[in-house]
C-alpha positions in Angstrom: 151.2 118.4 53.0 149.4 115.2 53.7 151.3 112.2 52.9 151.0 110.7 49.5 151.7 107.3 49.9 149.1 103.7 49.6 148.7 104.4 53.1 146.5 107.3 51.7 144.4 105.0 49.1 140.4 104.4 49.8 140.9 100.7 50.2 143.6 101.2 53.2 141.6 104.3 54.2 142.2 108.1 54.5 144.6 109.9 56.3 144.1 112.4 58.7 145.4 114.9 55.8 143.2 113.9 53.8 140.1 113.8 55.5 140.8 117.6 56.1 140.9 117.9 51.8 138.2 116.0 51.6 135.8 117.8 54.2 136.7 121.7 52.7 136.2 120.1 49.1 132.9 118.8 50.6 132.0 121.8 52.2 132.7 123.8 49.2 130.4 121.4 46.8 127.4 121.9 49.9 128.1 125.9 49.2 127.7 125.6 45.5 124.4 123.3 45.8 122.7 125.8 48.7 123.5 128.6 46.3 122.2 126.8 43.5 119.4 126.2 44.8 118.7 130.3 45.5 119.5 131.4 41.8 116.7 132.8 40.2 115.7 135.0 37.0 117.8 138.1 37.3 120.7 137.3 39.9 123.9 138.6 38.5 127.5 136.7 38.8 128.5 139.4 41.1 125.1 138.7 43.5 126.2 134.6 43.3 129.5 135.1 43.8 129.2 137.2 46.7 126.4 134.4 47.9 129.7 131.8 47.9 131.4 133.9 49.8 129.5 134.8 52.4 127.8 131.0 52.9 131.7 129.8 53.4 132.6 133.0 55.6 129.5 131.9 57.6 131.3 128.4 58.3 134.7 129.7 58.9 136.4 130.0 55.7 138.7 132.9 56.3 141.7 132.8 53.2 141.5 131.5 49.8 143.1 129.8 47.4 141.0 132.4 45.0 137.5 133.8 45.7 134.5 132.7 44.0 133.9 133.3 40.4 130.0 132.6 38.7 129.4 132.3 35.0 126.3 132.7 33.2 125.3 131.8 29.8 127.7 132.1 26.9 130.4 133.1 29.7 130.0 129.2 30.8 132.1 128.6 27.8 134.3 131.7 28.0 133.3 132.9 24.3 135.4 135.9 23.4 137.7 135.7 26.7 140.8 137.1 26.2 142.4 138.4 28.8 142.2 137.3 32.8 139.5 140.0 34.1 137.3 138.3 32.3 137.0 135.5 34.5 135.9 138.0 36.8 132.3 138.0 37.6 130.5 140.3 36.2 126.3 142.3 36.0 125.3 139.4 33.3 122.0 138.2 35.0 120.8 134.7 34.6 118.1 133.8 32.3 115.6 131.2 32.6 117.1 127.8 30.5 120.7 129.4 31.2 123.9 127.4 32.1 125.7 128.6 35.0 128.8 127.5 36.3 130.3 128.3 40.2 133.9 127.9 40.8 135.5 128.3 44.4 138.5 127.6 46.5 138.1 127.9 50.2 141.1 127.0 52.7 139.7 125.6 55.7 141.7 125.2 58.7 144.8 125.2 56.8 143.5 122.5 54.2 142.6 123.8 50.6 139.9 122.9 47.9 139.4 124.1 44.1 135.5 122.6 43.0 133.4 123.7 40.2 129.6 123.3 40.1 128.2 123.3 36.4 124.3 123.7 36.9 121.5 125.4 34.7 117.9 127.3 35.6 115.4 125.0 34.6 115.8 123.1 31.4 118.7 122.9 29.2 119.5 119.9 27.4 122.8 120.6 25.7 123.7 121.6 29.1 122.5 118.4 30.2 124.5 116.2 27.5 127.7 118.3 28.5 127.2 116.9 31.8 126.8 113.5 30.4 129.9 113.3 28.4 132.2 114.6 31.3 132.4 111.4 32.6 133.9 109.7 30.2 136.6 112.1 30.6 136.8 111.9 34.3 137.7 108.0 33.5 140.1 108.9 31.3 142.2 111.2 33.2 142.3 108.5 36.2 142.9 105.2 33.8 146.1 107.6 32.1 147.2 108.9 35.4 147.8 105.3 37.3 149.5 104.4 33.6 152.1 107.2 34.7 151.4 109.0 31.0 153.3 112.5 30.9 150.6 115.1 32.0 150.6 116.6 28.7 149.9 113.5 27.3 147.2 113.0 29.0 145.7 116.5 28.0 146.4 115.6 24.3 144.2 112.7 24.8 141.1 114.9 26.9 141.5 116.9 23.7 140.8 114.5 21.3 138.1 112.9 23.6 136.5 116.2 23.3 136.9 116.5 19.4 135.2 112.7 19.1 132.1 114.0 21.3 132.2 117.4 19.2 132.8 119.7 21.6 135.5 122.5 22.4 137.9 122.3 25.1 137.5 125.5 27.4 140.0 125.3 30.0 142.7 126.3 27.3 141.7 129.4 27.7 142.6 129.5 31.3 146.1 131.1 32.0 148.6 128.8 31.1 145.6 126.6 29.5 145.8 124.6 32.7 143.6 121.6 32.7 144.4 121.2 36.6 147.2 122.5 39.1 148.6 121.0 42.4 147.1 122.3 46.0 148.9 121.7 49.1 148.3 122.7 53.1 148.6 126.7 53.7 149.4 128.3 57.0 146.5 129.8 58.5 147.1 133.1 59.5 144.9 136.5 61.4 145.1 138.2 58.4 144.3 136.3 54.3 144.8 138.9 52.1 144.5 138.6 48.9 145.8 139.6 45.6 143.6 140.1 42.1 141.1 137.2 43.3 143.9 135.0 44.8 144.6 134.0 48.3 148.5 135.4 48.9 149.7 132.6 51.0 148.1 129.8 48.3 149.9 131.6 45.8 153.4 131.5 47.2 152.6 128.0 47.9 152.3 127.2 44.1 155.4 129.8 43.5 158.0 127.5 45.6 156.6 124.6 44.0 157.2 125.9 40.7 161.0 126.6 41.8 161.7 123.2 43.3 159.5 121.5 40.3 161.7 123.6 37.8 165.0 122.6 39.1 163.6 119.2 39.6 162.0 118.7 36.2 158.1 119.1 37.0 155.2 121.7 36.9 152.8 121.8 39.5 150.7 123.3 36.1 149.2 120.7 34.7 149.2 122.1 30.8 149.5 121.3 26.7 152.9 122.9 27.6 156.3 121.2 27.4 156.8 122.0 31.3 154.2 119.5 31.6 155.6 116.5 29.7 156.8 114.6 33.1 154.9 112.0 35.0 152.3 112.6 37.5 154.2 114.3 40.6 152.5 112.8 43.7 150.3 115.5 45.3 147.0 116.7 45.2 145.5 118.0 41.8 142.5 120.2 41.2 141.6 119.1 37.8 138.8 120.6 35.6 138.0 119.4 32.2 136.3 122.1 30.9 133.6 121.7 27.7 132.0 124.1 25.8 129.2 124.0 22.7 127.9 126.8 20.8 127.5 129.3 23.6 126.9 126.7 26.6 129.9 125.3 28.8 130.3 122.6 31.6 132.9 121.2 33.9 133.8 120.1 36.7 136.3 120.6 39.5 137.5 118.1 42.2 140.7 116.4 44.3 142.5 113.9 42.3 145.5 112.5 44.7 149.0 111.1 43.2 150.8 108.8 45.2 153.9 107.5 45.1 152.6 103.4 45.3 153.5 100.7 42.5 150.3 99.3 42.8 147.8 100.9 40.1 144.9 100.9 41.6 146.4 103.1 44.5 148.7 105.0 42.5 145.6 107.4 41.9 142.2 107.7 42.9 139.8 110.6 43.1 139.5 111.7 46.8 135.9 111.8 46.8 133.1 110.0 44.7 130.0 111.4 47.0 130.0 114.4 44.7 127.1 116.4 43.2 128.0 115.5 39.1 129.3 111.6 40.2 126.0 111.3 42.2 124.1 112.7 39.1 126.1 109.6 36.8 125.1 107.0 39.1 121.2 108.3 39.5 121.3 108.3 35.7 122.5 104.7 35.3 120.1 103.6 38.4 117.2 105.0 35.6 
């Protein structure tokens, strides 16, 4: 994968390896604000899912980390899910003043990215206060991670952020109640086949670094689990801090690189701040 040293940090400039992250997570947040932009009264998650994947196929995108998923409405918080098809899109159509969420993870050219667009049809503003109050928690998870707290410590603490801004934390109810999850370079190949949503050669990716993490002491899961009470592991993490409120959810999805430097400030640093949600912070402040 690329190399994760202070070499890699934005004030000594980007890698090669990383510019290739950086341009598929790019390209996968210009997918999720063209398709946006086409959602209308009536379009199902199936319909805007299938609109992700066919935008990236048109680009190039060929094998997945997993295929796109769209939630609307109450499914933006994952009330009632229980068990993994659910994440699955679905006929729900979207309403006028309905939150939506898309979620998708392209590989590009052998580079991967895991991004999640939280949006709504016109206006919403619990939706819009979601929005608000994830940035506090994208501070916090950056401040904690250069501090080199143990990953489930640092969930711990996103959870009682949430509980002071009185919301409910949604990405427990992903499998393994992942908050984020390391993604690395995958072999391109003719043929990216895929297996219930997931791109196969991603997947055994994240399988051999669960077998060298476990004999090693670290989870490339990033959970409230005790196989996530170690250190950041230098790598690239896809981390989503997920809220939800009464019926309505938000969150967002991007790169946040570990590296192995002793200085702080490049120890850790999101690989991209030209994002929709950080663009939609700074406009807000600028007003």
């Amino acid at each position: 994968m690329a190399s994760v040293t202070s070499a890699t940090s934005p004030g000594a400039g980007l890698t090669a390896g990383l510019r290739g992250f950086r341009e598929v997570q790019r390209l996968a947040y210009a997918c999720a604000e063209a398709v946006a932009a086409q959602l209308k009264p009536g379009v199902t998650e199936r319909a805007a899912a299938r609109m992700q994947r066919e935008w990236l196929r048109e680009r190039g995108v060929r094998d997945w980390f997993h295929l796109p998923f769209a939630w609307f409405g109450d499914r933006t918080a994952f009330v009632n899910f229980r068990v993994p098809l659910q994440f699955f899109p679905t006929n729900r159509e979207l309403e006028p003043g309905m939150a939506f969420i898309l979620d998708m993870a392209p590989v590009h050219q052998g580079f991967t990215a895991d991004i999640g667009y939280s949006g709504c049809l016109g206006l919403n503003p619990v939706h819009d206060r979601l929005l608000a109050d994830l940035e506090a928690h994208r501070e916090l998870i950056l401040r904690e991670v250069r501090e080199r707290r143990p990953l489930r410590e640092i969930y711990q603490d996103v959870d009682r952020l949430m509980v002071r801004q009185g919301y409910a934390n949604r990405h427990r109810a992903y499998p393994f109640g992942v908050i984020a999850h390391k993604i690395d370079r995958v072999k391109e190949r003719r043929w990216s086949p895929t297996l219930f949503g997931f791109g196969t050669q991603s997947l055994k990716g994240l399988a051999s670094d669960a077998l060298h993490g476990h004999r090693d002491g670290w989870s490339p899961l990033w959970s409230p689990y005790t196989f996530s009470d170690h250190p950041p592991q230098p790598g690239l993490w896809a981390v989503e801090p997920h809220l939800g409120f009464r019926g309505t959810g938000a969150k967002f999805e991007e790169i946040l690189v570990v590296t192995d430097s002793k200085d702080p400030q490049e120890s850790a640093f999101w690989l991209d701040d030209d994002l929709p949600h950080v663009r939609r912070w700074q406009e807000e402040k600028a007003a």
